[in-house]
N, C-alpha and C positions, 0 to 999 in steps of 0.2 A: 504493500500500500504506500501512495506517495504521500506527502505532508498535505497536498490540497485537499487529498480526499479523508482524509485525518481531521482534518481540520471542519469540512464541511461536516463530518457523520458529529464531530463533537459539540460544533453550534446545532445541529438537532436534537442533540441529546440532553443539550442545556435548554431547548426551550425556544431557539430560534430558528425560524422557521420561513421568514422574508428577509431578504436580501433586495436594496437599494444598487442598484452598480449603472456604473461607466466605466468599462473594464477598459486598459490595453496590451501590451505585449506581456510585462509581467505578471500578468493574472491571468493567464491564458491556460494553467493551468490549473487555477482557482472553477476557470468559466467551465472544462472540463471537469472538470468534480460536478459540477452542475447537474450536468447531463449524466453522469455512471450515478450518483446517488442521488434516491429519488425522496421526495417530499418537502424543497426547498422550494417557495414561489418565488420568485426572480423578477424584480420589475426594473424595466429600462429608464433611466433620466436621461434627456438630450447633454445637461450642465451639469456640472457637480453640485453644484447650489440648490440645483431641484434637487438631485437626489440626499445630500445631506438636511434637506429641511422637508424633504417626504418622511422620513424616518423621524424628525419630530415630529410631526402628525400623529403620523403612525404612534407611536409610545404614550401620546397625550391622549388618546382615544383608548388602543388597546392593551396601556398599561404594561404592553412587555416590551422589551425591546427589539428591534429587527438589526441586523448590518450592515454597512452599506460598502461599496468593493468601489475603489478611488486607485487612479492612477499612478503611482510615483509622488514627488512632493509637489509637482504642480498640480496635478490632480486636488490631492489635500490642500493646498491652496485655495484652488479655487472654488471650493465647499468651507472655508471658514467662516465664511458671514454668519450662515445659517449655524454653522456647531455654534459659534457664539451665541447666539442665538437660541440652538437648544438647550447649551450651560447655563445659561438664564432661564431656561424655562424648570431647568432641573430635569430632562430628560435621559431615558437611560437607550443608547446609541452604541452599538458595536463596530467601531470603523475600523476594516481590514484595508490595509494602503500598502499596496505592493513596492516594492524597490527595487534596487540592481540587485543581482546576483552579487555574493557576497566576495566575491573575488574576482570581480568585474568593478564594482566601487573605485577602490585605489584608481582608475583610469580616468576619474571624471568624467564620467559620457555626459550630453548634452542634459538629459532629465537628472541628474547627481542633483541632491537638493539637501539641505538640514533638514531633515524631513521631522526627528523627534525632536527639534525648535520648534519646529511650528505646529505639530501634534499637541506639545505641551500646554502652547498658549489657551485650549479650546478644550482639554481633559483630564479628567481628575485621575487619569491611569492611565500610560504609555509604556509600550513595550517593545524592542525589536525582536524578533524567534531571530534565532541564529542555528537552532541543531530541530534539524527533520524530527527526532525520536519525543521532542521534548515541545512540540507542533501544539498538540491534543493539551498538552496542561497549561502550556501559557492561554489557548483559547480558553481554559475553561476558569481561568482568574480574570480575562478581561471580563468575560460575561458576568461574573460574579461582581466584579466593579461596576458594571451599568445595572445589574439590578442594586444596589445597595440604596438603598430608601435615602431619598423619592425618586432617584433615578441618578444617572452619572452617565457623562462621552467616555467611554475607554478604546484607544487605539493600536491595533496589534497591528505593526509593521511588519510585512511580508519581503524579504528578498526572495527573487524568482526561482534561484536554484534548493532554499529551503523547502516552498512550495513543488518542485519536481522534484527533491531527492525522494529514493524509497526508503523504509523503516519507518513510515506513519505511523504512529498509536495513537486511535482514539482517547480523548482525553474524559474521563469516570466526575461528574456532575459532581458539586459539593454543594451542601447548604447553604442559604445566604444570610445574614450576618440581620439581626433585629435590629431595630431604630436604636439611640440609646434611649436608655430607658427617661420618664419623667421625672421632676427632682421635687419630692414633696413639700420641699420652700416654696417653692415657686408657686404650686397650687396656692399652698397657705397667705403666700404676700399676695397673688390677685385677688384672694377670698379678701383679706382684710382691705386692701386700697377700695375694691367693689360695693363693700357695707358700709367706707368711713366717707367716701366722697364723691360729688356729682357732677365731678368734672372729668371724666375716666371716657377714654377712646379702646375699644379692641379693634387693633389692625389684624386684617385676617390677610393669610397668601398662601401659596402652595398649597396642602391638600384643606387648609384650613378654609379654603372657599368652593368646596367641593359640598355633595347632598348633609352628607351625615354631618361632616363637622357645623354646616351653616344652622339644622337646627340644633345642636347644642349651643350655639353661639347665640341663637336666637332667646332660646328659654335664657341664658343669663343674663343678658340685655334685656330682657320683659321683668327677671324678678330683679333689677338692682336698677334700668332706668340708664345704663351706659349705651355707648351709642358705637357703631359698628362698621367699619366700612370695610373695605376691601385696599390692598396696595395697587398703584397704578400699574405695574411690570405685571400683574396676575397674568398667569398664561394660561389657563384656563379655569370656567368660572361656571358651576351648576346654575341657571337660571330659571326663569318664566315660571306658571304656576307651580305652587308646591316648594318654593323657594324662596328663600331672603329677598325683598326689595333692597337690593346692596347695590352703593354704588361706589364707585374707585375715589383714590384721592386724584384731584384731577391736576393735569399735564402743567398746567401752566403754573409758572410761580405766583402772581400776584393771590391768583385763585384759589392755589394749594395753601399758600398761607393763613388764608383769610379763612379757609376751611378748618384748618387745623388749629388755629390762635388760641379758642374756649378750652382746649385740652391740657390740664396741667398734670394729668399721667397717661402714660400708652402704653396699655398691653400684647405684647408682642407674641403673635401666634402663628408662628414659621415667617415672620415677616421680620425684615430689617425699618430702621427708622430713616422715614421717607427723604430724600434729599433729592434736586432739580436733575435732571438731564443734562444740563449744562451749569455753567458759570455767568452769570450774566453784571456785566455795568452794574456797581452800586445795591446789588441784590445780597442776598445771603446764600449760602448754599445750600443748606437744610428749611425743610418745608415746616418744621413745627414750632412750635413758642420755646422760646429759648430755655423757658423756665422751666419747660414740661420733663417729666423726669419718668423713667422705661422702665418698664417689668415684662422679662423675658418668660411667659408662659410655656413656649415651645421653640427650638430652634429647627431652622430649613431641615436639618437633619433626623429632626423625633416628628412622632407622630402625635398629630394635631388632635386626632380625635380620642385618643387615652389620653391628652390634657385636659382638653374641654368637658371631658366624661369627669373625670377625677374633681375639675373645677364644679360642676354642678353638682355634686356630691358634697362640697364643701359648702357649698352654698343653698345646699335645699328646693332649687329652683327647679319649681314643678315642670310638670309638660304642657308646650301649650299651643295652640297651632298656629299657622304661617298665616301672617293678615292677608287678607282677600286683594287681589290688584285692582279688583274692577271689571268689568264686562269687557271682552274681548271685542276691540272697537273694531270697524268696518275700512278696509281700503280708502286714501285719501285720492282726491283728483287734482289737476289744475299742473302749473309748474312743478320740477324737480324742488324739494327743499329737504334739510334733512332730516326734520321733526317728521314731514309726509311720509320719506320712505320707509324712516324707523316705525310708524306707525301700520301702513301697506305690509312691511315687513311680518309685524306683529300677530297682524290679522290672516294672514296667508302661511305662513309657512307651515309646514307638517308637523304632526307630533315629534318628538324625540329626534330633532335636525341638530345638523351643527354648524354653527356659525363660525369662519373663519375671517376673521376680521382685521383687515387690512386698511381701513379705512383714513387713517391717518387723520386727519383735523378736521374732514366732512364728518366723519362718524363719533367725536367726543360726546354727543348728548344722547347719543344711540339710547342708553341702557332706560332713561327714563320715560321712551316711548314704548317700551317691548316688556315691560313688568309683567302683561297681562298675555303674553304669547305662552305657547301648551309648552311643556316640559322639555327643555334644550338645554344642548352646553355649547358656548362662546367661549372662542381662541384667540390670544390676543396675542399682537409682536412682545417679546418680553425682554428682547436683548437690543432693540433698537436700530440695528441692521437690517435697510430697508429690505424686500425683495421674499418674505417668508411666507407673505398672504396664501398665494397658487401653489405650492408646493405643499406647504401645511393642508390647506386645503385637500391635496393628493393623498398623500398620505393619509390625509384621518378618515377618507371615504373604505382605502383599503386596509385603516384599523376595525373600523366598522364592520367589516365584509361584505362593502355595498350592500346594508342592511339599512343606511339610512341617509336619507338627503342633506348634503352640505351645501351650504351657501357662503359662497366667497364673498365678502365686501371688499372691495379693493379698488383703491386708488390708482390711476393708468400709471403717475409717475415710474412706482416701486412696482405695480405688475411687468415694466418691461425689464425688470431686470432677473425674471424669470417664469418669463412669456414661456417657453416653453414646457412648462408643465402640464399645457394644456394638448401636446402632443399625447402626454402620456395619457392623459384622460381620458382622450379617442382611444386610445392602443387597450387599455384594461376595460375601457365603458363604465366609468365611475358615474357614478348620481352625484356628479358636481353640476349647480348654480353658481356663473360666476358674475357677478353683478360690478362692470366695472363702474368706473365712479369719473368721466373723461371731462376734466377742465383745461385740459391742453393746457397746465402746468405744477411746478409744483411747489402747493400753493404754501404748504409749511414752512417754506424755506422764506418768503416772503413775509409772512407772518415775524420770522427769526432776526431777517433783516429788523426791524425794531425793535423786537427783545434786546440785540445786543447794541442797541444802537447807533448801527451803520446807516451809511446817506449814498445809496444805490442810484446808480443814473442807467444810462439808455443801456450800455455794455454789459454792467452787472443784473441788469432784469432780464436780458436777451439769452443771460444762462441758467433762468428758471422758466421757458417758455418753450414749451412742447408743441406748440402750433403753428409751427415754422419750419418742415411741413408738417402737416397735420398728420394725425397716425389714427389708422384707420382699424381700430379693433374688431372687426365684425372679418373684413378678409384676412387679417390676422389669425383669427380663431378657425374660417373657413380654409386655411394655407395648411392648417395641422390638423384638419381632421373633424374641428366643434361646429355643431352647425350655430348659429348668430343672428342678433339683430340686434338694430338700434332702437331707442327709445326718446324720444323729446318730451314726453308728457306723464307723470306717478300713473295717467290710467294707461297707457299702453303699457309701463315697466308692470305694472299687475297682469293685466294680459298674457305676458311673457313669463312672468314667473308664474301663474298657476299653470302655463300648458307646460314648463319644464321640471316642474316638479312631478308632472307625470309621467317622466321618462324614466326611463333607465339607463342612459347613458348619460354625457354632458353638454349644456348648452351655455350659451355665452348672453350678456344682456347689457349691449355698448349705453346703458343712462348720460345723456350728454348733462351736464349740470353749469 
């Protein structure tokens, strides 16, 4: 047995079972393993960046990790946005990145790269196999580092002649490692800050804004009167009926602060304390009152919901159910805005969809139109590396097992930086809705020009404008595969989204706005 095929029988043995690639020379014998061992789904990305942010999807949906097969170190390269991007989301990702031949290295051939440089930057586990025999165990320590709660990037470097020598041995599964445990101070100091004072925030993140932990959060917010929000980087967030009316700390500074100021303690439940995206002229860099002082309930790394369990024990606080949103209101008409869509949206979509939201500064008010939408989960960019919308999107349709309808919100800006996902779309027949969002620019960046307060003239605005020429999403989508249409008016984008939601494959829905 060679090392590829060692190596593939042991990621099945571990639990994974899809495979992301853009293979080339030196995976060629990874790509044959493919074909001799059978039970591995293999799905193609045109870019690295699809395929490294299809496999966030994938993990944010179906909770286990998949691998994804990248080229050498440019390869790896050019899938960083997205790792970054899944390290922020907390996802757990098995990147196999082939190399030179280990004795081909020394010669510098043209692909020769720092390859575990750049690995490191983007995973909490790197490793290069160097010995065929020893294939099977290093695979089965990366896997064990991407599941280790609540997920982790681990990347196992392939040199090509590892992956062809013979003496494979499948690598024998090990257990994975529990959260650390909760620290019974910690319950005890939120029990008491909770009872003694009315100025208390629980920031919720990671799995802490998920079904089970939001109604534990919810009953101790109902018995103590503290108020709850969500981190704005959340990467994914159980919503609509049956759910917390939760809403993020929001993007901007003036607004985040203003949000945050009444708070002079924050309970921290897998969330860090909130600070700007940027540096801005004259601003501060942290979003909360200076004076406000942190209690660490749970970290990214423990589990949220044997804290919250443990806190409502501590606290007595009964059960009590999720307030009502309100009557599921009706499709809006007239111009694009984005109160309308979020509403349209609301009203329309399918039971248990998933929102992949890309939406970038059209979509900040989203969440308070869609409270009253049937039972869904929303994906949000969490590393801020534009281009994850379409490819998350991808992936979470085939973590789902095309079992349920996703709808992409996405900005044209950051979809063209990984337009082609929707190749893949057509190739698997995903039940993706991708609703682009076309202003022919991009408009955050404008916005930005005045946060940091620059004085932009005709040169500097001419490199935030996309409509010079115009880009034409509809033969875009029609060039790979998605059938398309444009929309000028919320009643034809409803039109279009109820006959595509009846599909089974993917359709595309150019919203000019």
């Amino acid at each position: 047995m060679n090392g590829a095929k060692s190596l593939v029988q042991t990621l099945l043995a571990a639990g994974i079972d899809t495979c992301f690639a853009n293979p080339g020379t030196s995976e060629m014998h990874f790509v044959a393993a493919l074909d001799q061992v059978p039970g591995m789904k293999c799905v193609l990305g045109l870019q690295e960046n699809v395929v490294t942010g299809m496999a966030d999807g994938y993990y944010r949906i179906a909770r286990k990790p998949a691998c994804t097969l990248l080229h050498c170190g440019p390869g790896l390269a050019n899938g960083m946005a997205n790792l970054h991007n899944a390290r922020r989301a907390r996802s757990g990702i098995v990147n196999i990145v082939g190399d030179q031949a280990t004795y081909h290295r020394p010669y510098d051939a043209p692909l020769t790269a720092d390859t575990t440089g750049m690995a490191q930057t983007v995973s909490a586990w790197v490793r290069t196999s160097t010995d065929t025999a020893q294939l099977g165990r290093d695979a089965v320590e990366a896997v064990r580092a991407a599941r280790t709660f609540p997920g982790q990037v681990a990347t196992l470097i392939l040199p090509a002649d590892v992956s062809w020598g013979e003496g494979g041995v499948v690598g024998v599964p090990v257990g994975l490692p529990l959260p650390p445990a909760i620290d019974g101070t910690a319950i005890e100091g939120a029990a008491r800050i909770l009872r003694n004072h009315s100025d208390v925030l629980i920031l919720l993140a990671g799995h802490g804004v998920l079904s089970e932990a939001q109604t534990l959060a919810w009953r101790v917010a109902s018995a103590t009167g503290a108020k709850v929000l969500a981190s704005y980087v959340t990467s994914h967030m159980a919503r609509g009926r049956g759910r917390m009316q939760l809403d993020r700390v929001p993007y901007g500074m003036d607004q985040a602060i203003k949000t945050l100021e009444p708070f002079k303690h924050i309970i921290l439940v897998n969330a860090q304390p909130p600070v700007g995206f940027f540096g801005y002229p004259g601003m501060p860099s942290v979003q909360y009152n200076p004076e406000a002082q942190f209690h660490v309930l749970s970290r990214p790394d423990q589990d949220p919901v044997e804290a919250l369990q443990e806190l409502v024990k501590a606290l007595g606080a009964p059960e009590v159910a999720m307030p009502d949103p309100g009557p599921r209101l009706g499709p809006v008409s007239g111009a694009p805005t984005p109160e309308g869509l979020a509403q349209t949206l609301a009203a329309l979509m399918p039971e248990n969809a998933i929102i992949s939201d890309e939406s970038i500064s059209y979509g900040r008010g989203f969440y308070q139109f869609t409270h009253s939408a049937p039972a869904h989960d929303w994906l949000h960019l969490a590393g801020g590396a534009i281009g994850d919308g379409m490819p998350v999107a991808t992936g979470a349709a085939l973590g789902a097992g095309k079992q349920r309808r996703v709808i992409n919100l996405q900005a044209d800006g950051s979809a063209m930086y990984s337009l082609q996902s929707l190749w893949t779309q057509a190739r698997e027949q995903l039940p993706v809705t991708t609703i682009i969002l076309n202003n022919s620019k991009y408009n955050i960046l404008i916005g930005e020009y005045a946060n940091v307060g620059a004085t932009p003239g005709d040169t500097a605005m001419s490199m935030l404008d996309l409509g010079n020429p115009g880009i034409s999403w509809v033969k875009l989508a029609n060039g790979m595969g998605v059938e398309a249409a444009r929309a000028t008016t919320l009643d034809e984008c409803a039109d279009l989204m109820k006959s595509s939601f009846g599909r089974t494959g993917p359709f595309l829905i150019e919203l000019m706005i």
